[in-house]
LOLUM-101406 format. One record per residue (C-alpha): residue number from 1; residue in three letters; chain; x, y, z. Coordinates in Angstrom, 1 decimal. Layout:
! LOLUM-101406
NODE  seq  type  mol       u       v       w
NODE  NUM   ALA    A       X       Y       Z
...
//
This chain:
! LOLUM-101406
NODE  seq  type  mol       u       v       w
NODE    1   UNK    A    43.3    18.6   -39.3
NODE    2   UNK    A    39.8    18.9   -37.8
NODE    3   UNK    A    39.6    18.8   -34.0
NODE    4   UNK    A    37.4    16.4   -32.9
NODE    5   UNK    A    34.7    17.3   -30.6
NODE    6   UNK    A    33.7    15.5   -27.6
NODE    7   UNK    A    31.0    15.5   -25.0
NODE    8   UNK    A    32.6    15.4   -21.7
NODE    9   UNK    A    29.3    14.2   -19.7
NODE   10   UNK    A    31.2    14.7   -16.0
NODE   11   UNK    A    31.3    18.5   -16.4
NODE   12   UNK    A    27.1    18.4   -16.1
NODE   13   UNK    A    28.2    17.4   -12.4
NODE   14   UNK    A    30.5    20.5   -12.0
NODE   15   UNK    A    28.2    23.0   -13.2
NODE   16   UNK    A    25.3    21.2   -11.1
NODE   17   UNK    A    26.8    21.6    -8.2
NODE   18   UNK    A    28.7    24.9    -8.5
NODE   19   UNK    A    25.1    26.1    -9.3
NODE   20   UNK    A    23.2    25.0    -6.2
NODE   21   UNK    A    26.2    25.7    -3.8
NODE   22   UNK    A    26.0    29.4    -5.4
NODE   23   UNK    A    22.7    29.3    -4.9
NODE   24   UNK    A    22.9    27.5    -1.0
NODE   25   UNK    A    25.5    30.4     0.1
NODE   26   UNK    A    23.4    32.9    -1.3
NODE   27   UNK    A    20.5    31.4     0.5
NODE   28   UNK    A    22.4    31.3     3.9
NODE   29   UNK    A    23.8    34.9     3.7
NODE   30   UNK    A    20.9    36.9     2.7
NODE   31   UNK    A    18.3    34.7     5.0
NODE   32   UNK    A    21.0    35.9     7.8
NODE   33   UNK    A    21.1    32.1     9.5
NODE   34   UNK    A    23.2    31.6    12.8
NODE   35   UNK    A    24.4    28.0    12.1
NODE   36   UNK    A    27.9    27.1    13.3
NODE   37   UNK    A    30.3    24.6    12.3
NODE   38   UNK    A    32.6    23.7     9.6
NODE   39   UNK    A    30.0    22.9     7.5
NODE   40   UNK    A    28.1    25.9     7.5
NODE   41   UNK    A    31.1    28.8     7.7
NODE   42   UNK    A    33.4    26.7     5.8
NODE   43   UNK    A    32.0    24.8     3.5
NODE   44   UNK    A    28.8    26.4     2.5
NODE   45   UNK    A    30.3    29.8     3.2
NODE   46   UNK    A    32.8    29.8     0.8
NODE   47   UNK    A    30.9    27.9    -2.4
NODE   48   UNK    A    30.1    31.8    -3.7
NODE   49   UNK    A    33.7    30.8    -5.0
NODE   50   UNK    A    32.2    28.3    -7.7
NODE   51   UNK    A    31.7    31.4   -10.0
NODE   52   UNK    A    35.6    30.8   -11.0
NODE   53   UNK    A    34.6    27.5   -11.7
NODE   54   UNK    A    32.0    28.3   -13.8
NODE   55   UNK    A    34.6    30.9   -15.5
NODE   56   UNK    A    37.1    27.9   -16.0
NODE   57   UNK    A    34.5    25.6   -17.3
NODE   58   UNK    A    33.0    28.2   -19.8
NODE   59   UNK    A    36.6    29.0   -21.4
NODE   60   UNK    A    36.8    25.2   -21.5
NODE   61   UNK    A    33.5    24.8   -23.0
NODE   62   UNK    A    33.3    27.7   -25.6
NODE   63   UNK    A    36.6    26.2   -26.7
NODE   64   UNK    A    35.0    22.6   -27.3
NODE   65   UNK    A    32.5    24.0   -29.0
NODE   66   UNK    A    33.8    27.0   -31.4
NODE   67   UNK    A    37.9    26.8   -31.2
NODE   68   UNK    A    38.2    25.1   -34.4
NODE   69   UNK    A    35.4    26.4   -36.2
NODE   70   UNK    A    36.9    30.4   -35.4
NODE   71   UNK    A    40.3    29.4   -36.7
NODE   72   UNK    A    39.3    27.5   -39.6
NODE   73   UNK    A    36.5    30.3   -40.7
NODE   74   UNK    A    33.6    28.0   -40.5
NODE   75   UNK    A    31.5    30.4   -39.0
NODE   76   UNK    A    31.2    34.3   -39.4
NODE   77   UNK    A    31.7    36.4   -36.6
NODE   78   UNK    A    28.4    37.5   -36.9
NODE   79   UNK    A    26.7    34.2   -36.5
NODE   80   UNK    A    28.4    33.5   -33.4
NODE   81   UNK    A    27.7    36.2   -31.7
NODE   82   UNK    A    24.2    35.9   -33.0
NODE   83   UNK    A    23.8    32.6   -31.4
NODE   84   UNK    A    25.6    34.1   -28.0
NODE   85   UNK    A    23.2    36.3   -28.0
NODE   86   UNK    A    20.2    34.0   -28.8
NODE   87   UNK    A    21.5    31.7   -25.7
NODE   88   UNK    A    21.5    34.4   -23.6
NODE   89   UNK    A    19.3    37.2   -24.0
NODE   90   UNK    A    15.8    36.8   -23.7
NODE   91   UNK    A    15.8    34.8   -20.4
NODE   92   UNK    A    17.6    37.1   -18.5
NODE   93   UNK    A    15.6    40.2   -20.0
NODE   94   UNK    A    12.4    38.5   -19.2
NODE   95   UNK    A    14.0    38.8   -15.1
NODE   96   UNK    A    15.5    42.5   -15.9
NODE   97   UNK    A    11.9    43.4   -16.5
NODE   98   UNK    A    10.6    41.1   -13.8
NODE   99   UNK    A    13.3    42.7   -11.5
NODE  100   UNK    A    12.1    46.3   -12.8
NODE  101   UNK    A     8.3    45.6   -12.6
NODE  102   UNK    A     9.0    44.9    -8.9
NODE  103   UNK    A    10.7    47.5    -7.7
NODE  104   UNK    A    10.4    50.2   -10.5
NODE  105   UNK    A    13.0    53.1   -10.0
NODE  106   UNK    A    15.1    55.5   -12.6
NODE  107   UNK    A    18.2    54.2   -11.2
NODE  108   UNK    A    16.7    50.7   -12.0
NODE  109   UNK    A    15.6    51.5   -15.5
NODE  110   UNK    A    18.6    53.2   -16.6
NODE  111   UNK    A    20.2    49.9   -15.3
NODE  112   UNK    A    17.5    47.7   -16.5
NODE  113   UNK    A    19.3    49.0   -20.1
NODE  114   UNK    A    22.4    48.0   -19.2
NODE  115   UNK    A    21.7    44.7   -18.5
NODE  116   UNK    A    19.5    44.2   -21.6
NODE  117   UNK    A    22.6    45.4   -24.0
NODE  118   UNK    A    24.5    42.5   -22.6
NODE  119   UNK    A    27.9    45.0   -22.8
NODE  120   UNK    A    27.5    46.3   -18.9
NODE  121   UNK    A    30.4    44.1   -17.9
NODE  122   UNK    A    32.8    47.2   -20.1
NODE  123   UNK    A    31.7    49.5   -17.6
NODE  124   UNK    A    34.2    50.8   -15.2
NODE  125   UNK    A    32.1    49.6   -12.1
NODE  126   UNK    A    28.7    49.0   -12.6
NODE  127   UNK    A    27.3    48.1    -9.4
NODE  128   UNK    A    24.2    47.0   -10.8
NODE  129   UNK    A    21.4    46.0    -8.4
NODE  130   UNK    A    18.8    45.1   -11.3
NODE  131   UNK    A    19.5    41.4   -11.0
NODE  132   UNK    A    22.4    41.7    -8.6
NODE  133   UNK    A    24.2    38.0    -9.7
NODE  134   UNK    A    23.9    39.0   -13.1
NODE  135   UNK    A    27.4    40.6   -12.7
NODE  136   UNK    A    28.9    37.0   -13.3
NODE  137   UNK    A    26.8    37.2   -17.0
NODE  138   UNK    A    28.7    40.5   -17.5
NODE  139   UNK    A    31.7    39.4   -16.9
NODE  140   UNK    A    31.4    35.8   -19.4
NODE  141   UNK    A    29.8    38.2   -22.1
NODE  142   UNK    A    32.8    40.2   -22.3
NODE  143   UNK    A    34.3    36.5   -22.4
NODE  144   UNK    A    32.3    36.2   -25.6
NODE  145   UNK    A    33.0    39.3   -27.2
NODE  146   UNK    A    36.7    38.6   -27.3
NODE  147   UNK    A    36.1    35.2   -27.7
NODE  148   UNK    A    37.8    35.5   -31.8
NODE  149   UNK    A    40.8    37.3   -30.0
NODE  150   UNK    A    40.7    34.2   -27.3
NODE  151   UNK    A    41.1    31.6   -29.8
NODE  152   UNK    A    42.4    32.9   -32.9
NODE  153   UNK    A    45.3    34.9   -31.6
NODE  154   UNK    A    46.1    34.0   -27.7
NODE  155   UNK    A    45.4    30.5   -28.0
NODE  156   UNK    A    46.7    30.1   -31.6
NODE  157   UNK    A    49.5    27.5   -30.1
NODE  158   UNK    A    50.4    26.4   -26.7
NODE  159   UNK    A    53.5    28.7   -26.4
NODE  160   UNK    A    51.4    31.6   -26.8
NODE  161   UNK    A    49.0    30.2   -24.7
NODE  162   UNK    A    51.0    29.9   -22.0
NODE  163   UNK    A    52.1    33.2   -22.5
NODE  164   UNK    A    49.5    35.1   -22.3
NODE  165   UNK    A    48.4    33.0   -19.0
NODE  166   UNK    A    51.1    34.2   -17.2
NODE  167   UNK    A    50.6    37.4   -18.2
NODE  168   UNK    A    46.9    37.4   -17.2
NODE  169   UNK    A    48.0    35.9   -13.6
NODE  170   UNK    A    50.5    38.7   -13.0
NODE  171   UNK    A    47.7    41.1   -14.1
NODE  172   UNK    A    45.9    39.4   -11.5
NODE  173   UNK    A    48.0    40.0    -8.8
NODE  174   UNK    A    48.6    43.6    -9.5
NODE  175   UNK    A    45.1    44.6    -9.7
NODE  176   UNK    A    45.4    43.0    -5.9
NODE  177   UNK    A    48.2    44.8    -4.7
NODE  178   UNK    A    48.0    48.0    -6.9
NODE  179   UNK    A    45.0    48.7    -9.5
NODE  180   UNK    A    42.2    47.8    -7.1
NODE  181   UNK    A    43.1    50.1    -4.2
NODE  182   UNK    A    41.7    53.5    -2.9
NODE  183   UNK    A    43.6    55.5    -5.3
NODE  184   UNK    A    41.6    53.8    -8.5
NODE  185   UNK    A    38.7    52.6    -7.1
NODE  186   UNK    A    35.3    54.0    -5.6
NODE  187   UNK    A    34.2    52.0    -2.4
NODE  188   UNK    A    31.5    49.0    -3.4
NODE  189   UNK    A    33.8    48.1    -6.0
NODE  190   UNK    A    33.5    44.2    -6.9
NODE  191   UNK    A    36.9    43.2    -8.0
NODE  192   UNK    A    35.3    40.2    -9.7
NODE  193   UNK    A    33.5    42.2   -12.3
NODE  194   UNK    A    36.6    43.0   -13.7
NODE  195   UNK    A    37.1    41.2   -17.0
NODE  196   UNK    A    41.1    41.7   -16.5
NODE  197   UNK    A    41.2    40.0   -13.4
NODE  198   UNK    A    39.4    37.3   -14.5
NODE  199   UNK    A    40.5    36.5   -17.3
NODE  200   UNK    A    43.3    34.2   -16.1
NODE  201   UNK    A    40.3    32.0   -14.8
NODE  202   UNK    A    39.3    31.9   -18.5
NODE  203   UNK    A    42.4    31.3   -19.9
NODE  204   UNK    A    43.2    28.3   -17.7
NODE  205   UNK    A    40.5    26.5   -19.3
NODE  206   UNK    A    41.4    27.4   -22.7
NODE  207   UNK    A    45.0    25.6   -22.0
NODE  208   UNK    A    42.9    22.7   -20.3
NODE  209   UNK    A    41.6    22.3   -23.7
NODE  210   UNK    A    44.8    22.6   -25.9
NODE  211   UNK    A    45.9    19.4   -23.6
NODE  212   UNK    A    42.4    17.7   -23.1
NODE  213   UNK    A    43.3    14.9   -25.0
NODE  214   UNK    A    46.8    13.9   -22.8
NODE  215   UNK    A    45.0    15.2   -19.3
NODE  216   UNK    A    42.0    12.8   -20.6
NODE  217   UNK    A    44.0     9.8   -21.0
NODE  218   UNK    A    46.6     9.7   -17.7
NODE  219   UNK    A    43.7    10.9   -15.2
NODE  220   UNK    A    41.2     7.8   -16.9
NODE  221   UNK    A    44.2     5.5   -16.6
NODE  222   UNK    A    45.4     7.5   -12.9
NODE  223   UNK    A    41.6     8.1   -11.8
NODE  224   UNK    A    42.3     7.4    -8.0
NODE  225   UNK    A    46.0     9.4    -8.2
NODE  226   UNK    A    43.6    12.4    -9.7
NODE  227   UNK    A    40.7    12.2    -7.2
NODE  228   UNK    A    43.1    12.2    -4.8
NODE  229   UNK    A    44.9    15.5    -6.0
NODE  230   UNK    A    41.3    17.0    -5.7
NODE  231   UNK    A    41.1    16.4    -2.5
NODE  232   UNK    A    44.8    17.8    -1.5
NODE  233   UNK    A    43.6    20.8    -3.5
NODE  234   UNK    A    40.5    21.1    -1.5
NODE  235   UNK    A    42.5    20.9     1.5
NODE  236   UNK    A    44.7    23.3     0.9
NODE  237   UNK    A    42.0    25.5    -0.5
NODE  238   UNK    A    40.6    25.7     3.5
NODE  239   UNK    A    43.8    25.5     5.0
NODE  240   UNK    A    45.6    28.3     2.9
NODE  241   UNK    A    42.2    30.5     2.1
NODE  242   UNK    A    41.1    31.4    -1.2
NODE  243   UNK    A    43.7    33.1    -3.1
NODE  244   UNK    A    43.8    33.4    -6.8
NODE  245   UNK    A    46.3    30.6    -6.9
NODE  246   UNK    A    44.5    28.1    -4.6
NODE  247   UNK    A    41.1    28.9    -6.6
NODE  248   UNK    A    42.8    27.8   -10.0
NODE  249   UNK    A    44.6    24.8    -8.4
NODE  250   UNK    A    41.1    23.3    -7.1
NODE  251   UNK    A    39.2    24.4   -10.1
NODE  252   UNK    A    41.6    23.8   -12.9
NODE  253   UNK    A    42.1    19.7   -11.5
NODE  254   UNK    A    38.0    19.5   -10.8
NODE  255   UNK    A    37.8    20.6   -14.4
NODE  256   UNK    A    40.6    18.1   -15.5
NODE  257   UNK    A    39.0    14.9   -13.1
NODE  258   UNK    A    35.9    16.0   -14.9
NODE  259   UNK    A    37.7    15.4   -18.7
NODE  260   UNK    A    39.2    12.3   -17.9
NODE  261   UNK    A    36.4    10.6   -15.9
NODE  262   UNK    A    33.5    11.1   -18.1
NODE  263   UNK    A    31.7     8.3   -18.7
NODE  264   UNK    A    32.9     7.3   -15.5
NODE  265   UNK    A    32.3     9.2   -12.5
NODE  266   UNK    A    28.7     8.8   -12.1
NODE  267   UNK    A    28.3    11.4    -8.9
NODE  268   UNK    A    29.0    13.9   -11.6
NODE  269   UNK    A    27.7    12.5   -15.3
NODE  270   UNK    A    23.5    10.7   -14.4
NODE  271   UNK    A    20.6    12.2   -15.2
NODE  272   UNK    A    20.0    14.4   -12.5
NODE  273   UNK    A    23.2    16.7   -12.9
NODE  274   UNK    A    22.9    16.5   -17.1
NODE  275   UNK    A    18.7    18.2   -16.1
NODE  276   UNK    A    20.1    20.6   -14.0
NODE  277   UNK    A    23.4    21.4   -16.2
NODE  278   UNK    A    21.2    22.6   -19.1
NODE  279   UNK    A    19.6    24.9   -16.6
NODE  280   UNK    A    22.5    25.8   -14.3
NODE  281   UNK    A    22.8    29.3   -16.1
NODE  282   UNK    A    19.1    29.9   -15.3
NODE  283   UNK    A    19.0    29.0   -12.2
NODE  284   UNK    A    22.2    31.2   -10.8
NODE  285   UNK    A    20.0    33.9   -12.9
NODE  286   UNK    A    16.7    33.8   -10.7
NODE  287   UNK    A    17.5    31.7    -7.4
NODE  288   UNK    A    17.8    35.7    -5.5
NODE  289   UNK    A    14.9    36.4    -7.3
NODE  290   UNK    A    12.9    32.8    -5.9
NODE  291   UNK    A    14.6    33.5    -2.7
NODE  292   UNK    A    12.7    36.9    -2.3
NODE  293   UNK    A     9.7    35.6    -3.4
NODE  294   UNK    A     9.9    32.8    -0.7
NODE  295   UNK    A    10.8    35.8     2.0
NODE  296   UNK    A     7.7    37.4     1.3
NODE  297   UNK    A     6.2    34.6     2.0
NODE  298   UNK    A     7.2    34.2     5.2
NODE  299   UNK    A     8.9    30.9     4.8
NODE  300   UNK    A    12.4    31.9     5.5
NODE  301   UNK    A    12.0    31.3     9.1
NODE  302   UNK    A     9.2    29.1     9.9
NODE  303   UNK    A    11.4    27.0    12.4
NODE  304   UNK    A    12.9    28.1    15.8
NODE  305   UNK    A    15.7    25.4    14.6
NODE  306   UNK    A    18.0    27.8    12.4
NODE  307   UNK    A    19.1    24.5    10.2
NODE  308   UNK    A    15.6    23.4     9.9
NODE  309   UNK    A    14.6    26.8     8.7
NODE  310   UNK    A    17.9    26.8     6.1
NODE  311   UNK    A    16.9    23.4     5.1
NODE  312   UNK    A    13.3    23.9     4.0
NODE  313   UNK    A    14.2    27.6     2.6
NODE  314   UNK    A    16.7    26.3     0.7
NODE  315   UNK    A    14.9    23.3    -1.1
NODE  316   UNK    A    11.6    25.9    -1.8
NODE  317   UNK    A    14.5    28.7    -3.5
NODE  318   UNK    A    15.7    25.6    -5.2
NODE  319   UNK    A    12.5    24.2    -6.2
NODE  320   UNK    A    11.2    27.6    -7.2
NODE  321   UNK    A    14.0    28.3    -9.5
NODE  322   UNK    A    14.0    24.7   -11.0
NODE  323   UNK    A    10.5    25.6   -12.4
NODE  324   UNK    A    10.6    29.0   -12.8
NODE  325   UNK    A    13.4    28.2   -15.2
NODE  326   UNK    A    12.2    24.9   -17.1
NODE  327   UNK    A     8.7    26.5   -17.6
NODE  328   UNK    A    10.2    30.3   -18.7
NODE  329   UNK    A    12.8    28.2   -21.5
NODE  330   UNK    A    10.0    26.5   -22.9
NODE  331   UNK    A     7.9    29.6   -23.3
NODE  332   UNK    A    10.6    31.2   -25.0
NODE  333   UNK    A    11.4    28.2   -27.2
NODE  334   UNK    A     8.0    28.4   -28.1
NODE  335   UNK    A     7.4    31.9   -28.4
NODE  336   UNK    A    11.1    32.0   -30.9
NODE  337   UNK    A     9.4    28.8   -33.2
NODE  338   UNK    A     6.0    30.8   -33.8
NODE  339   UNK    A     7.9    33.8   -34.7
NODE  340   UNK    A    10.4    31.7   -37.7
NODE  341   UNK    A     7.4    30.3   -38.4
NODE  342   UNK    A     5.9    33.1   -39.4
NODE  343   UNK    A     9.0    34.9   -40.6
NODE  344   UNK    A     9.5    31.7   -42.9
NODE  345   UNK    A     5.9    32.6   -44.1
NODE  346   UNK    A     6.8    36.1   -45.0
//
């Protein structure tokens, strides 16, 4: 029986927002701003946190998109990692030479390869300072190269599903307590671009999926009962601290009051978040890379009023990376037309 697929409009809000908050912590930390209050420590501190969401909402997504077609055989392995690829790769290598070009170094070329094999997030630690955020993409790519794995074997029915969630969650917790420590890891090491311990991330929105249609229907006909758990969620997330299990109890029901209010919910599904949704992935990409070129100039601080200063930097990263990545995926589009035009020619 063919599954079939739906656009879920709300989750353009999710990725919107867990872009720019990425991108607004980013901002904040690296332009070193004193600026007290819950707002500021709490709240903007902590939004670095979104990339689970974004590694929830891509097992979610990829699932939507290419669950049934990989376990029915209506498309070869080849073509989609063809198109994974295609997505991908020439946006971010057009900012790995950028990034190079910059700042040119042997260290940064022989990293400037890693990044443009797309297979750097199989290294042991990488610590890759070519396009530092792109650690996230190393991590999802790895994502995508099990992907057949994901769907075809661990997500074959919900038993198994289940399954092999929990065993991803206890693997979670013992690369906490035991596999992340001194004794089997160099200092620097960034626990998150380890495809083991995030995989449980990934695997909660592949069992989001297996139940979208049920969690659909009771949060559209319980909308206020599943706002409000998002809010307890979010409470508890600041009152207990980020842990692995208060990460995928706020992201796991934003992703599920996304599902079931689409269509709905217009703070998360209007034209503004469904713009910046097609570009989130771009703009996580480049906003360091804006943010530096904004430094240089000499905007970072152009107020004595440390909010002021945030405030303007901010929406200039923003704007700057808004552009810079609408303008670079139309080059591309058009540079990848001319050339199957004149492939088609050949």
């Amino acid at each position: 029986m063919e599954v079939k697929r739906k656009y879920y409009g709300a989750i353009d809000g999710l990725r919107t927002y867990a872009a720019l908050g990425i991108a607004l912590m980013h901002i904040k930390a690296n332009g070193n701003y004193q600026i007290p209050g819950f707002i500021s420590e709490s709240l903007i501190g902590t939004m670095g946190e979104f990339v689970f969401l974004f590694m929830i909402i891509s097992g979610f997504s990829m699932c939507c998109g290419y669950y049934e077609r990989i376990i029915n055989n209506q498309i070869t392995i080849g073509e989609f990692y063809s198109k994974r690829y295609k997505k991908i790769w020439p946006y971010f290598a057009v900012l790995c030479l950028l990034d190079f070009i910059i700042s040119p170094s042997l260290p940064a070329l022989y990293e400037t390869f890693a990044n443009l094999t797309l297979c750097f997030g199989l290294l042991p630690n990488a610590n890759i300072s070519v396009i530092g955020v792109g650690w996230f993409l190393g991590v999802v790519f790895v994502f995508y190269l099990i992907f057949p794995f994901f769907a075809g074997y661990l997500l074959q029915n919900k038993r198994r599903a289940w399954c092999s969630f929990v065993i991803a969650l206890v693997f979670n917790i013992l690369c906490q307590i035991y596999f992340f420590n001194s004794d089997h890891m160099i200092a620097g090491f960034d626990y998150r671009s380890n495809f083991l311990y995030c995989s449980v991330y990934f695997l909660a929105g592949g069992l989001i999926f297996l139940y979208r249609e049920r969690l659909s229907e009771l949060c559209g006909k319980l909308r206020i009962v599943s706002f409000t758990a998002c809010i307890l969620a979010a409470v508890v997330f600041f009152s207990l601290g980020k842990s692995t299990f208060t990460l995928l109890l706020l992201c796991s029901l934003l992703l599920v009051y996304a599902i079931g209010n689409y269509k709905r919910a217009r703070i998360l599904e209007n034209r503004f978040t469904h713009f910046i949704s097609g570009i989130s992935m771009e703009i996580y990409l480049c906003h360091m890379m804006m943010f530096r070129i904004v430094e240089k100039l000499h905007l970072t601080h152009i107020f004595n009023n440390e909010v002021a200063g945030y405030i303007v930097t901010a929406v200039i990263t923003l704007a700057f990376a808004v552009v810079f990545s609408v303008v670079m995926k139309k080059v591309l589009t058009t540079i990848e037309n001319n050339m199957f035009q004149k492939v088609k020619k050949l």
